[in-house]
C-alpha atoms as an extended CHARMM CRD file, in Angstrom:
* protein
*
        66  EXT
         1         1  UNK       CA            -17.6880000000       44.1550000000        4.3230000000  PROA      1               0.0000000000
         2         2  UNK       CA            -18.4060000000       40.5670000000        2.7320000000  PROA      2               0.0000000000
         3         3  UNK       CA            -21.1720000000       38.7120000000        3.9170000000  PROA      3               0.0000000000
         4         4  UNK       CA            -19.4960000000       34.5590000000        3.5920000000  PROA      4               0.0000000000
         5         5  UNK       CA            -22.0740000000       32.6470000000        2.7000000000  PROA      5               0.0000000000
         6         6  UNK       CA            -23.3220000000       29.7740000000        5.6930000000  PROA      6               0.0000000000
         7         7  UNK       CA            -20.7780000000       27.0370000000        3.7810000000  PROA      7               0.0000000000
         8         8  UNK       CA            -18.0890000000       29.2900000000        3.4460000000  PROA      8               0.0000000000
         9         9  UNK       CA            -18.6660000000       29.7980000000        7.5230000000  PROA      9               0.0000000000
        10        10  UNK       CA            -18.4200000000       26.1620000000        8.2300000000  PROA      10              0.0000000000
        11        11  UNK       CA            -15.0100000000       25.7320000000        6.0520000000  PROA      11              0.0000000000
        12        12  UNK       CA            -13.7230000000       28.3420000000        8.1820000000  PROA      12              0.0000000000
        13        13  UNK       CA            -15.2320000000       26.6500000000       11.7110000000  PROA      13              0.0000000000
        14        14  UNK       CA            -13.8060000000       23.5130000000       10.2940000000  PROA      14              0.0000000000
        15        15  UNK       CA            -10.1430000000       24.5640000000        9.4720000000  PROA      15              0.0000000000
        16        16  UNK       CA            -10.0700000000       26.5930000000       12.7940000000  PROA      16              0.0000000000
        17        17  UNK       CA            -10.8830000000       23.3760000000       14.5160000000  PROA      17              0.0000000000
        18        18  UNK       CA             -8.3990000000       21.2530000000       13.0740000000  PROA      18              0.0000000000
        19        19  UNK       CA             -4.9910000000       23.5710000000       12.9030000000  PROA      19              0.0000000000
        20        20  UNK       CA             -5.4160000000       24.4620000000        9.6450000000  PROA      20              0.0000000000
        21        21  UNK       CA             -4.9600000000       20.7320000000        8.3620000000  PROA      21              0.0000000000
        22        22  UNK       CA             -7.4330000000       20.7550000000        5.0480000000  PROA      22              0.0000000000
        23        23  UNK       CA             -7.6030000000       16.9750000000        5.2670000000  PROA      23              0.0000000000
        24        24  UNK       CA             -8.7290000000       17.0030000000        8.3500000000  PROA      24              0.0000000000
        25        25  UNK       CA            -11.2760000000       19.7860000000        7.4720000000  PROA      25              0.0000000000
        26        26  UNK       CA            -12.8750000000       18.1230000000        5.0010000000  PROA      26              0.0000000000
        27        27  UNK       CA            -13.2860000000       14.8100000000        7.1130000000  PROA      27              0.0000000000
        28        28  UNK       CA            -15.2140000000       16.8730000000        9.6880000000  PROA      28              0.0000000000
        29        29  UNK       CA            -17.3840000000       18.7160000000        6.5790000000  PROA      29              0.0000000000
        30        30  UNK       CA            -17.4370000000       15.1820000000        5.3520000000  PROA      30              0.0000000000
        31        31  UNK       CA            -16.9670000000       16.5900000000        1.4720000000  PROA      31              0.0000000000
        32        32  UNK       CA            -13.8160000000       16.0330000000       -1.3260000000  PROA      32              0.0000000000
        33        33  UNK       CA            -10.3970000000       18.0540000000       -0.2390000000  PROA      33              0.0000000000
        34        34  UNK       CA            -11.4390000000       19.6460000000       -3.5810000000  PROA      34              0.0000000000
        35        35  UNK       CA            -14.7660000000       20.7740000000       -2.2600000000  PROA      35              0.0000000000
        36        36  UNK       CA            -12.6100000000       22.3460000000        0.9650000000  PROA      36              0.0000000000
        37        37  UNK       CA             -9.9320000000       23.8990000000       -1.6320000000  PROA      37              0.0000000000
        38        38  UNK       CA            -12.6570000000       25.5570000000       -4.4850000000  PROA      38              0.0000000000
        39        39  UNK       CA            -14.1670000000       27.1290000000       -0.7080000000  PROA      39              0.0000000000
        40        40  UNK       CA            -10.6800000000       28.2450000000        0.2570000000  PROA      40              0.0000000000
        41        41  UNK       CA             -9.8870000000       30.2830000000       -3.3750000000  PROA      41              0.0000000000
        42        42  UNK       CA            -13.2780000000       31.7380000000       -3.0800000000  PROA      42              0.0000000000
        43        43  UNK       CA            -13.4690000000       32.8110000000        0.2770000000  PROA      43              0.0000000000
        44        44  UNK       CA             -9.6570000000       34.7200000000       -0.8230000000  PROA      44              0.0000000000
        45        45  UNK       CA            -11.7560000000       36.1870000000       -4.1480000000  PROA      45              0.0000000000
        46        46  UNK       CA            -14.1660000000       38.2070000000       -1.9520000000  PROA      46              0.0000000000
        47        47  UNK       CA            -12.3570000000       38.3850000000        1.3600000000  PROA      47              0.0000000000
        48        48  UNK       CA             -8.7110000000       39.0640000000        0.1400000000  PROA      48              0.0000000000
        49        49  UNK       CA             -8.0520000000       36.6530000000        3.3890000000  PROA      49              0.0000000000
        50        50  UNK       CA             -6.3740000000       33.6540000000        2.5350000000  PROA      50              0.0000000000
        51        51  UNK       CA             -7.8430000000       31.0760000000        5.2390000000  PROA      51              0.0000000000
        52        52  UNK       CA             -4.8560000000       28.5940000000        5.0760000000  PROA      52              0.0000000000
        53        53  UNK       CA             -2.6570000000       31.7410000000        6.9080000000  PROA      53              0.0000000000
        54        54  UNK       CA             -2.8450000000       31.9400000000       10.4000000000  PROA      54              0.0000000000
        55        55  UNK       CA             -2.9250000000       35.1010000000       11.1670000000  PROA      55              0.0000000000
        56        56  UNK       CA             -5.8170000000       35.5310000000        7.7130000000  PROA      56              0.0000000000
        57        57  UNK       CA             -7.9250000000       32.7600000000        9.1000000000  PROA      57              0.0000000000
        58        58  UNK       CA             -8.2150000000       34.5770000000       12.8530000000  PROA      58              0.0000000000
        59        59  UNK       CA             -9.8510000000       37.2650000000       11.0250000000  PROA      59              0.0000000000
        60        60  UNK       CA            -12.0780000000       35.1050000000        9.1440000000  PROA      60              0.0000000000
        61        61  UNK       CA            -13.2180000000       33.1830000000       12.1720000000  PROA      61              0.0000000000
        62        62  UNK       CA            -13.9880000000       36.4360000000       13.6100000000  PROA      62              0.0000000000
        63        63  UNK       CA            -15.8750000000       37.6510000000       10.6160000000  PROA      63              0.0000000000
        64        64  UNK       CA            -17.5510000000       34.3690000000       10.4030000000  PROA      64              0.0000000000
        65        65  UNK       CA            -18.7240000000       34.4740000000       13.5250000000  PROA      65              0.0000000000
        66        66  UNK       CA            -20.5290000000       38.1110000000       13.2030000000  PROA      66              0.0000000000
């Protein structure tokens, strides 16, 4: 398994918590949409997970939170 670095946890948190709405996302992480974007194609290098899916971002939240 992938161990997501602390960042790459709170991009996750912070999608979760706002439907999935990047903009949103990065207002709460308070960096550039192209901070929240770079976050999103790395956490789909390692993970395989693509965290703007619904059903792929459950499973990251849950692997996040472990």
């Amino acid at each position: 398994m992938v161990k997501l670095t602390e960042r790459q946890c709170d991009v996750i948190s912070a999608l979760a918590f706002s439907s999935m709405n990047v903009s949103a996302a990065q207002r709460i992480l308070g960096c550039a949409r192209n901070n929240i974007e770079w976050h999103i194609g790395r956490i789909k290098e390692l993970t395989g997970l693509d965290a703007k899916d619904f059903f792929d971002l459950h499973e990251l939240y849950r692997i996040a939170g472990e």
